[in-house]
C-alpha positions as YAML, in Angstrom:
chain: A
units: angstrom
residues:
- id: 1
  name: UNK
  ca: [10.53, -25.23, 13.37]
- id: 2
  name: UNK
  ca: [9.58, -21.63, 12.27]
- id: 3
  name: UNK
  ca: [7.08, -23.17, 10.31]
- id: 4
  name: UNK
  ca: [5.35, -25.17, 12.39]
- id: 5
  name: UNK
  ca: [5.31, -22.03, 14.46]
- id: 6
  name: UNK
  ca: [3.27, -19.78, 11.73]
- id: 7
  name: UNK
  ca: [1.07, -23.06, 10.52]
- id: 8
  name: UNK
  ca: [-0.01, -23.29, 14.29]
- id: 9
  name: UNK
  ca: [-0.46, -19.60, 15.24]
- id: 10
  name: UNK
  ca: [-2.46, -18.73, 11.98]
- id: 11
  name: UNK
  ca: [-4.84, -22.30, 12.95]
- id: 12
  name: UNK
  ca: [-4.90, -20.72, 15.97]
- id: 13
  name: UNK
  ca: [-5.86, -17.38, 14.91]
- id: 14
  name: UNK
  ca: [-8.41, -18.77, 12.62]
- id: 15
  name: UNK
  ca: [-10.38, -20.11, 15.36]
- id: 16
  name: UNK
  ca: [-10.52, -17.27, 17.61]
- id: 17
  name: UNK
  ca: [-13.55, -14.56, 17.59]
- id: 18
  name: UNK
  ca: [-12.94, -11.60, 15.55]
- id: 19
  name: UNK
  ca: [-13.41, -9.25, 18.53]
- id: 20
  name: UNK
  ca: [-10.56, -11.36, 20.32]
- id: 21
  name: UNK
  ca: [-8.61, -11.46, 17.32]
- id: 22
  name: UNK
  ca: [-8.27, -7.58, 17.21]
- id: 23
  name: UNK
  ca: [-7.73, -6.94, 21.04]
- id: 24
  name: UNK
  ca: [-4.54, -9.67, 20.43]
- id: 25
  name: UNK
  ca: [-4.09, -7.35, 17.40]
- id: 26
  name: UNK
  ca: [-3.91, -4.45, 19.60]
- id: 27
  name: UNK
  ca: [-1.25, -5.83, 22.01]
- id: 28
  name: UNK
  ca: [0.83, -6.95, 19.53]
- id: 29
  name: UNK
  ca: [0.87, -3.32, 18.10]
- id: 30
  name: UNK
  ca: [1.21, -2.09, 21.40]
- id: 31
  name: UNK
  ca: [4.35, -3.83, 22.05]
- id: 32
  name: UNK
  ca: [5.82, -3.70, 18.47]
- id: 33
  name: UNK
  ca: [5.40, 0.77, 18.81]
- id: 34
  name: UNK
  ca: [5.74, 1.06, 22.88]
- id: 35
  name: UNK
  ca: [7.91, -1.86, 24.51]
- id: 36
  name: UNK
  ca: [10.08, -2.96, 21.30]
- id: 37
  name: UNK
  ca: [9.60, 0.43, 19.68]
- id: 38
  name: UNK
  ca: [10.64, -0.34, 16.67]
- id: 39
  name: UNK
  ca: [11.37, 2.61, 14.26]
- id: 40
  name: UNK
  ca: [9.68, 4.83, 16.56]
- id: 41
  name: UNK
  ca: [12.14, 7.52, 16.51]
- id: 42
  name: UNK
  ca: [12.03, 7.50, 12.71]
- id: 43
  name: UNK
  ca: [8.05, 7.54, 12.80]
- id: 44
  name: UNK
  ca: [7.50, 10.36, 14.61]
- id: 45
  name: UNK
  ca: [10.29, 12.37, 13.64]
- id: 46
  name: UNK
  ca: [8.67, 11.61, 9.74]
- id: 47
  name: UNK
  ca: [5.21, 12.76, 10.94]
- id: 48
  name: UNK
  ca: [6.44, 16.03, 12.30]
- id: 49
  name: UNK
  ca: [8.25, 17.01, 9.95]
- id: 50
  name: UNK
  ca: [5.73, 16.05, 7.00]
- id: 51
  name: UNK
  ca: [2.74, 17.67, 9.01]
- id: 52
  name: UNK
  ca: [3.84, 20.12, 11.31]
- id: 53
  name: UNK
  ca: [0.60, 21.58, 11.99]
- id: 54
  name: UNK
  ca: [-0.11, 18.49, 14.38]
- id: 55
  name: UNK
  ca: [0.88, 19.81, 18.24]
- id: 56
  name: UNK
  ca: [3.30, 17.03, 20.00]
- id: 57
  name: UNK
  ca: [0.37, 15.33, 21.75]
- id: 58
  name: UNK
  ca: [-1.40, 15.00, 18.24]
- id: 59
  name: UNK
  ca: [1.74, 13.44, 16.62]
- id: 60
  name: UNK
  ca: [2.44, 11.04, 19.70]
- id: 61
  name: UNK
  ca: [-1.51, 9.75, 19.25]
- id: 62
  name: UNK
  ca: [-1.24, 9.12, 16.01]
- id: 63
  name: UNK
  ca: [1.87, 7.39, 15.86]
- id: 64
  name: UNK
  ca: [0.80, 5.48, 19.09]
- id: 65
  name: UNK
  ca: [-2.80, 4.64, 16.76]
- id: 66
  name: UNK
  ca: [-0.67, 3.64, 13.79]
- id: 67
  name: UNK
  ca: [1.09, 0.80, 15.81]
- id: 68
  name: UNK
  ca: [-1.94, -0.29, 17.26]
- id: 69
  name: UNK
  ca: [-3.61, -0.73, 13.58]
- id: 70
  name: UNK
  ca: [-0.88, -2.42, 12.64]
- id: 71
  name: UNK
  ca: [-1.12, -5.23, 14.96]
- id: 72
  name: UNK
  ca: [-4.87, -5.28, 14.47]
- id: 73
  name: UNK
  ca: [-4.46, -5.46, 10.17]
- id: 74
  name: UNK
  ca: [-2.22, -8.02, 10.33]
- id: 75
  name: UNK
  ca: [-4.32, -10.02, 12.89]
- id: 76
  name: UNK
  ca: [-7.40, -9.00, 10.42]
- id: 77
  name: UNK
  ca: [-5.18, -10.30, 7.63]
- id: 78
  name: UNK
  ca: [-4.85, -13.75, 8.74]
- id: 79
  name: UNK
  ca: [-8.64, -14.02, 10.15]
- id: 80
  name: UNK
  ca: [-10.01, -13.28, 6.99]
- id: 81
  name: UNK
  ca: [-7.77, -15.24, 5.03]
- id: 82
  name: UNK
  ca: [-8.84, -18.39, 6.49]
- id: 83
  name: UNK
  ca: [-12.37, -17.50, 5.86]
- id: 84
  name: UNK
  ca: [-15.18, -17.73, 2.96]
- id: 85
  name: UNK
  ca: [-14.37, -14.80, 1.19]
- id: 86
  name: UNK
  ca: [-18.71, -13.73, 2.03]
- id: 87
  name: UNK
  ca: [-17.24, -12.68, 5.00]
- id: 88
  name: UNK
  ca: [-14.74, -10.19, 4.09]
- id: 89
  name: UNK
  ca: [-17.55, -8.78, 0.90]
- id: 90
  name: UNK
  ca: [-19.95, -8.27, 3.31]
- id: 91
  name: UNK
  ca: [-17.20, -6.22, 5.34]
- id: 92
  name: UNK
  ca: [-16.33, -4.36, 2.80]
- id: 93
  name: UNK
  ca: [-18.24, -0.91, 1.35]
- id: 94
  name: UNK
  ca: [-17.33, 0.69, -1.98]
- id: 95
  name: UNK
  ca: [-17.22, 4.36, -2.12]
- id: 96
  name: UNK
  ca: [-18.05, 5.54, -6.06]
- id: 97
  name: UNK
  ca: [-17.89, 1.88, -7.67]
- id: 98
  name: UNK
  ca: [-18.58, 3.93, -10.63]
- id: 99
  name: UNK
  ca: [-14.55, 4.56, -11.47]
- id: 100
  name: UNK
  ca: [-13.94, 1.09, -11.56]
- id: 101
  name: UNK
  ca: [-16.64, 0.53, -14.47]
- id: 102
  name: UNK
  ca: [-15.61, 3.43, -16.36]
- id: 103
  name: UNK
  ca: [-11.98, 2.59, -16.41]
- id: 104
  name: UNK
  ca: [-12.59, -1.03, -16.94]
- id: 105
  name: UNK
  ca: [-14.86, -0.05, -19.91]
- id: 106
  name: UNK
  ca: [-11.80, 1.79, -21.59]
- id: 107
  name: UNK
  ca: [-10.71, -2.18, -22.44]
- id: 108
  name: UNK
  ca: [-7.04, -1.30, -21.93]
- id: 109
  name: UNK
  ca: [-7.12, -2.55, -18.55]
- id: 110
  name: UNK
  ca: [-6.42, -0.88, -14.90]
- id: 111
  name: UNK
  ca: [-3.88, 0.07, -13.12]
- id: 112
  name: UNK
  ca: [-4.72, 0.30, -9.27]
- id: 113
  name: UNK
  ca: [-2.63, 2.69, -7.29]
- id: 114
  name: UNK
  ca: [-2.07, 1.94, -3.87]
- id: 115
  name: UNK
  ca: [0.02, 2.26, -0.53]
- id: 116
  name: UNK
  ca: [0.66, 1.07, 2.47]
- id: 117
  name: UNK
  ca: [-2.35, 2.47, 3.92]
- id: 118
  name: UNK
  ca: [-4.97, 1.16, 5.83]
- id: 119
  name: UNK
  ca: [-5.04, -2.86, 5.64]
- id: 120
  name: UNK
  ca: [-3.58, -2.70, 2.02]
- id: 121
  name: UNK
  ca: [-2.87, -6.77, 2.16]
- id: 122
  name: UNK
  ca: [-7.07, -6.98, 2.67]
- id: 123
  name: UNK
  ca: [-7.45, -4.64, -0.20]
- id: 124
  name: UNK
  ca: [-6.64, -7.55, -3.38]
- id: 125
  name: UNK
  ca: [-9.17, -9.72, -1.32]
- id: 126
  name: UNK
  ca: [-11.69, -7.26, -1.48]
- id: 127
  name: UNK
  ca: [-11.07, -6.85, -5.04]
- id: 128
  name: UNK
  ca: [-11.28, -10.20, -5.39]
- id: 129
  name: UNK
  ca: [-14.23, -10.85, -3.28]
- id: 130
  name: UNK
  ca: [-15.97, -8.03, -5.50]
- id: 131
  name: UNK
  ca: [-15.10, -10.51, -8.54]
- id: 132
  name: UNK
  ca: [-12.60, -8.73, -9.99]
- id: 133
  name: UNK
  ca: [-9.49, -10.01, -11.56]
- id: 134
  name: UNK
  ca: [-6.61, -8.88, -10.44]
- id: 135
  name: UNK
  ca: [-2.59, -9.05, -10.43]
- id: 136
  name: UNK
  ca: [-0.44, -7.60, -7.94]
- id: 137
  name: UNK
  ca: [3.30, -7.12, -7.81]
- id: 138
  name: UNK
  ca: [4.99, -8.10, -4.51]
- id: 139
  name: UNK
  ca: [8.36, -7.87, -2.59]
- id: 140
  name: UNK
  ca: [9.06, -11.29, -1.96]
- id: 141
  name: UNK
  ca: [9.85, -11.50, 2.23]
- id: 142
  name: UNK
  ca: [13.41, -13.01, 2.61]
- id: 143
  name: UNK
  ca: [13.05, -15.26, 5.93]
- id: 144
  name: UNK
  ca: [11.61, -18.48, 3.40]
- id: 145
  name: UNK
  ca: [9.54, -19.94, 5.91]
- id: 146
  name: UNK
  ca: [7.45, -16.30, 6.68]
- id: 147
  name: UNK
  ca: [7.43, -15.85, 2.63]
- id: 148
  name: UNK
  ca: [5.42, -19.44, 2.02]
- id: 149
  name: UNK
  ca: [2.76, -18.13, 5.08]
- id: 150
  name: UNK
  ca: [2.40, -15.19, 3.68]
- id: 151
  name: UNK
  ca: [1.85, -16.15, 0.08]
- id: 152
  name: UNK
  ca: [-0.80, -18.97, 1.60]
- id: 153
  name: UNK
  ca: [-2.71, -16.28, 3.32]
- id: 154
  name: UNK
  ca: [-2.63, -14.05, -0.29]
- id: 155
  name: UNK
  ca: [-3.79, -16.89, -2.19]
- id: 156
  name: UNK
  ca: [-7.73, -16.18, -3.39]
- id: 157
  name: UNK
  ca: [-9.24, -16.87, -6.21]
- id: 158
  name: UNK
  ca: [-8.85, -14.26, -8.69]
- id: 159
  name: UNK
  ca: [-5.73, -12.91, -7.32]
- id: 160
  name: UNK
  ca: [-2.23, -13.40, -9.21]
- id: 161
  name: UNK
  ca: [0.70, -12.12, -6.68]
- id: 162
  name: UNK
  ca: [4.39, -11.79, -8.89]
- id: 163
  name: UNK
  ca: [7.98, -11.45, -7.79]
- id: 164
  name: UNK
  ca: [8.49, -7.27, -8.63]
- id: 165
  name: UNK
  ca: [11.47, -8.33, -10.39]
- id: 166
  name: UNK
  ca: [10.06, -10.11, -13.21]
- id: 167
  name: UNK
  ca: [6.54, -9.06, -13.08]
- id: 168
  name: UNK
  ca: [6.45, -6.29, -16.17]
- id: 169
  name: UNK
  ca: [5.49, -8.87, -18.91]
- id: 170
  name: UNK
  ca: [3.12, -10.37, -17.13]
- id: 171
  name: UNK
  ca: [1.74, -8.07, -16.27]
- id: 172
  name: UNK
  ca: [1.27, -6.09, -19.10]
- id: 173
  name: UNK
  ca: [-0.25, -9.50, -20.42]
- id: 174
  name: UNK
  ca: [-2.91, -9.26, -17.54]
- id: 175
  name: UNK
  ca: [-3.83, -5.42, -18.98]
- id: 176
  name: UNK
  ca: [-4.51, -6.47, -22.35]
- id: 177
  name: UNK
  ca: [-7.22, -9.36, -20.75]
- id: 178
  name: UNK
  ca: [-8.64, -6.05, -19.25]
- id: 179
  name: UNK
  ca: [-7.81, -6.98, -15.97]
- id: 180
  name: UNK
  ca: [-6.38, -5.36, -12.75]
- id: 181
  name: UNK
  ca: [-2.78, -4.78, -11.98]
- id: 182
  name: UNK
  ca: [-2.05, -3.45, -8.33]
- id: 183
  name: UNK
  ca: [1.02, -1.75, -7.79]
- id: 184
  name: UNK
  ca: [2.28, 0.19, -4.23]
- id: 185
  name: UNK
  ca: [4.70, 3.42, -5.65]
- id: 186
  name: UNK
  ca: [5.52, 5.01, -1.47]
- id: 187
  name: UNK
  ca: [8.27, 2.97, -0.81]
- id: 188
  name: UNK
  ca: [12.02, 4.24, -0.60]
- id: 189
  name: UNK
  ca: [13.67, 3.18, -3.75]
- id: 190
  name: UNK
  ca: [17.73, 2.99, -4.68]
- id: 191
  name: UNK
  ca: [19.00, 5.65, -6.46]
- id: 192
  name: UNK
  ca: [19.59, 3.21, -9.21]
- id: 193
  name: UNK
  ca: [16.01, 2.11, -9.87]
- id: 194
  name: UNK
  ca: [13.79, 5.50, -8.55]
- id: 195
  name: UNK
  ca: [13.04, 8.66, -9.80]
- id: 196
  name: UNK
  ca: [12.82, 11.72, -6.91]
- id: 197
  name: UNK
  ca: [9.51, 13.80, -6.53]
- id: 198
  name: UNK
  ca: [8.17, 15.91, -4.04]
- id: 199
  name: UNK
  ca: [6.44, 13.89, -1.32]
- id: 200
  name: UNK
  ca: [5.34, 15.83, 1.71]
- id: 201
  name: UNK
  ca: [7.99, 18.66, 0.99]
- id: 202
  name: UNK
  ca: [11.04, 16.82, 0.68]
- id: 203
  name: UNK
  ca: [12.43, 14.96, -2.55]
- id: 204
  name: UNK
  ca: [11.15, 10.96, -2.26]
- id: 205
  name: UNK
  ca: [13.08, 8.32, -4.25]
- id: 206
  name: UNK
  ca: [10.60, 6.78, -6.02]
- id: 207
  name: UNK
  ca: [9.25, 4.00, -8.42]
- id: 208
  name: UNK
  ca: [8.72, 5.13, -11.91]
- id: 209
  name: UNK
  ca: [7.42, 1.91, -13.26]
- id: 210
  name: UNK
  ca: [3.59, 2.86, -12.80]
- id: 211
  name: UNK
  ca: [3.95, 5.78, -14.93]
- id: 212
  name: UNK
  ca: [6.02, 3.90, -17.85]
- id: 213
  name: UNK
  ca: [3.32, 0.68, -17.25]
- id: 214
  name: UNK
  ca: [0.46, 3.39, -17.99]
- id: 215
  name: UNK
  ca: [1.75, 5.08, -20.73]
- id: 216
  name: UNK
  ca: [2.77, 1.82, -22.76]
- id: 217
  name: UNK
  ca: [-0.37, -0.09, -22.11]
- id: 218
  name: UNK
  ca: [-2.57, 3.02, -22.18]
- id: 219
  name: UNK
  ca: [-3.70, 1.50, -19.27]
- id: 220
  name: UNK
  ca: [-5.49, 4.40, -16.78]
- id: 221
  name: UNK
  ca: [-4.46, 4.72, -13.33]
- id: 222
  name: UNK
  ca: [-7.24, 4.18, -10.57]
- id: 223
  name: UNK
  ca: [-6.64, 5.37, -7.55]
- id: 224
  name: UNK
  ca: [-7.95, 3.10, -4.55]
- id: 225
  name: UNK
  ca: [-7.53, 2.80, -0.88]
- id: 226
  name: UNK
  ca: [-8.62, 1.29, 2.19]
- id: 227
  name: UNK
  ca: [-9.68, 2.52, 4.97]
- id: 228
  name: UNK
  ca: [-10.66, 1.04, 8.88]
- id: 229
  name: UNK
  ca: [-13.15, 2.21, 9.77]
- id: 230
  name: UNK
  ca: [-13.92, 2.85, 13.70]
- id: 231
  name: UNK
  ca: [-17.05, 0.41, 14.20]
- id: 232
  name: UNK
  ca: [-14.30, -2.14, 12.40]
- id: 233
  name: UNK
  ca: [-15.47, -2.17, 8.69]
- id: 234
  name: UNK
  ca: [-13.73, -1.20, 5.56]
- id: 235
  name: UNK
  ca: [-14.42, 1.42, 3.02]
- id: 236
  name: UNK
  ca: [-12.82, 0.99, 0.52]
- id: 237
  name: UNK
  ca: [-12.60, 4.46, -1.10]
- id: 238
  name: UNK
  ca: [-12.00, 4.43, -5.60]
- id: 239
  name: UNK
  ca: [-11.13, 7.95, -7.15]
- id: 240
  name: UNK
  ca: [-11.78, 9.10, -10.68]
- id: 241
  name: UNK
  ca: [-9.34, 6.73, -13.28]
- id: 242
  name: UNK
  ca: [-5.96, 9.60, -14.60]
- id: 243
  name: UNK
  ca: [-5.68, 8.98, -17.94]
- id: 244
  name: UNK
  ca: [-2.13, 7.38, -19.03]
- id: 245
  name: UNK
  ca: [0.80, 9.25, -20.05]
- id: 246
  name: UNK
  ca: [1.02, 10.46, -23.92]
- id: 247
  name: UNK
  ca: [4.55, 8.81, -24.31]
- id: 248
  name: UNK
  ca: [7.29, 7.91, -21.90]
- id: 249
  name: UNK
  ca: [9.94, 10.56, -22.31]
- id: 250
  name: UNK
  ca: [11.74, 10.97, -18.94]
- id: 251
  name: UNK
  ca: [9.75, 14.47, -18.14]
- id: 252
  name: UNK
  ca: [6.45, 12.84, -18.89]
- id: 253
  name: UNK
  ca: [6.98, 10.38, -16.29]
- id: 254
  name: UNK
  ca: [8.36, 12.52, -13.87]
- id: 255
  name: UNK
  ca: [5.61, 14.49, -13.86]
- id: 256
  name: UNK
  ca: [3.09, 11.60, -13.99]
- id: 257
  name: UNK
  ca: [4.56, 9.59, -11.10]
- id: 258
  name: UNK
  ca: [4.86, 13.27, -8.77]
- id: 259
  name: UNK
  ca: [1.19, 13.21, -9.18]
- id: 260
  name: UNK
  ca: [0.74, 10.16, -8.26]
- id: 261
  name: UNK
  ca: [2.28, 10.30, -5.09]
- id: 262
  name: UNK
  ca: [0.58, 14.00, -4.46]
- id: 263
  name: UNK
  ca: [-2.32, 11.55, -4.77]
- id: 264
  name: UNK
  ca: [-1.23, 9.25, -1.91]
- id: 265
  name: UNK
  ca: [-0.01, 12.26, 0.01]
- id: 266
  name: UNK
  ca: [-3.48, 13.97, -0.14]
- id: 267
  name: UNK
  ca: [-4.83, 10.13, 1.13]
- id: 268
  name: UNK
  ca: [-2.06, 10.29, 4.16]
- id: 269
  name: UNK
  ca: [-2.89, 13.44, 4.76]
- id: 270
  name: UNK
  ca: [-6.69, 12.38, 5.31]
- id: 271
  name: UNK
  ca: [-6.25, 9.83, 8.10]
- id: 272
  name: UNK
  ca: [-2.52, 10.11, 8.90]
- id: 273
  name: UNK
  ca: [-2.85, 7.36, 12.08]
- id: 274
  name: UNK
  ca: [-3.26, 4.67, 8.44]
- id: 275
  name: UNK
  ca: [-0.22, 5.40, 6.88]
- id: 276
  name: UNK
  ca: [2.96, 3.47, 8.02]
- id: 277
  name: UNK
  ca: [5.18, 6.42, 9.27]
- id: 278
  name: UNK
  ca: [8.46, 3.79, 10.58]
- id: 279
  name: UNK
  ca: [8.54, 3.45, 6.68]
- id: 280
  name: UNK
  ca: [11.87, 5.16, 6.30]
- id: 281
  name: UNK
  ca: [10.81, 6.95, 3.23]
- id: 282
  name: UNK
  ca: [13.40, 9.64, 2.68]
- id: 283
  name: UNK
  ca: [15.81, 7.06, 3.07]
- id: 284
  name: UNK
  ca: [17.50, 7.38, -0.05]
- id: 285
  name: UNK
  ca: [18.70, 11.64, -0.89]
- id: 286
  name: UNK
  ca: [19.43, 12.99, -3.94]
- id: 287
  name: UNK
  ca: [22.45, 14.28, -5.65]
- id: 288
  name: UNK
  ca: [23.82, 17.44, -7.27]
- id: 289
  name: UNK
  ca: [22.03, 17.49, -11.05]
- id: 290
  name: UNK
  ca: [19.27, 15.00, -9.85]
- id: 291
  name: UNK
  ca: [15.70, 16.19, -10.05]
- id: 292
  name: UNK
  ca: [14.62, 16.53, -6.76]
- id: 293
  name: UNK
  ca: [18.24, 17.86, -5.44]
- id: 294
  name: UNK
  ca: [17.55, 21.01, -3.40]
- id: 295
  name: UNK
  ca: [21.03, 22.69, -2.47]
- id: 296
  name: UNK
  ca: [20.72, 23.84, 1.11]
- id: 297
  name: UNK
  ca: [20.97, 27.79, 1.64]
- id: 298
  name: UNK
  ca: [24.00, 29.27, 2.78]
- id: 299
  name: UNK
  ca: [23.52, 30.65, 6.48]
...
């Protein structure tokens, strides 16, 4: 039944205007951040404490603009996904195209460094629809039936979505054809499988795999993200390539995945109302003798 549910409402979605398609967008974000408020506590407390130069009424708009563009990207998301990928190239601009030419021309492949920023699910078709190859490691969703609409909407041509558990291999075989690998490093991570660095001021448990991916393949990093744009466009915005790490002893990568995410903090920090604040981040604390432990101060 849940299926025929999503099969119907993305037909239904794909038939619709675009400029209908975002107002439903908007009152689905509306009601997801003001009637269910979900995480909306957690979002605002996140945003205060990670920018505190924002006044109250600041941090409530933003948070109250973040909801809203989430409704509207995931609307987006489904719209385009349905069309000739013409439409989303020619809604796309590229800010300094250059990077991606100069790290591709390094032959070692490139390693695109994300978040969840923006509409980061429209970004891979805009690489795509720009003709680029590329791979891009997922979290599989666990409700089955949401999982197959969601990998139907993802599949493009020239776009190669893999299970993060078993994904190294592959795609460290994708690298050495010199193509694209996409990988999102700001979400909370078990103590078991993250590494903490500074993110916003307070320790973030975090993915080290980007770094360790880099500095085997010699692969550079580009950064890349995507922003909305208020007449409705995207730009998406590429950075200069950081070359890989020299080897992948643990302080190497430490230090190579806490710039990283100063990277993504400077791009929050930019357009804060893009970033996903509900995201409990800081979810996972560390430990006495962990790097990132900060023993609190005796009052």
């Amino acid at each position: 039944m849940l299926k025929l549910i999503l099969n119907t409402f993305i037909k239904l979605i794909s038939i619709m205007p675009l400029p209908m398609v975002r107002g439903l967008g908007y009152v689905v974000g509306f009601v997801f951040g003001n009637v269910i408020r979900h995480h909306r506590t957690d979002a605002l407390l996140a945003l205060e404490r990670s920018i505190p130069e924002l006044t109250p009424r600041e941090c409530k708009r933003t948070i109250n603009t973040m909801y809203h563009l989430q409704g509207v990207n995931f609307m987006e998301l489904i719209w385009y996904s349905t069309k000739d990928r013409s439409r989303l190239f020619d809604a796309v601009e590229v800010e300094n195209e250059h990077y991606i030419t100069e790290a591709l021309s390094r032959g070692k492949g490139v390693l695109a460094l994300t978040a969840h920023f923006g509409n980061f699910e429209l970004l891979t078709m805009a690489t795509g629809a720009l003709g680029y190859k590329m791979t891009v490691i997922v979290k599989p969703i666990k409700t089955p039936a949401v999982n197959e609409a969601m990998t139907k909407l993802r599949d493009h041509e020239g776009l190669t979505f893999l299970d993060r558990d078993n994904a190294y291999r592959d795609c460290l075989k994708a690298l050495r054809r010199n193509e694209f690998v996409g990988m999102i490093i700001d979400q909370n991570m078990i103590r078991e499988s993250g590494i903490f660095v500074d993110f916003f001021g307070r320790p973030a448990c975090t993915s080290p795999g980007l770094a360790y991916m880099s500095a085997q393949s010699k692969a550079p990093v580009l950064p890349v993200f995507i922003h909305k744009k208020s007449d409705g466009r995207f730009l998406l915005k590429v950075q200069k390539p950081i070359d890989p790490p020299v080897d992948r002893s643990p302080e190497v990568i430490q230090a190579a995945t806490q710039l990283y995410t100063k990277v993504i903090e400077s791009a929050v920090r930019e357009d804060p109302k893009q970033w996903i604040w509900m995201h409990r981040r800081w979810k996972t604390t560390p430990v006495e003798g962990e790097a990132g432990f900060v023993r609190a101060k005796k009052s």
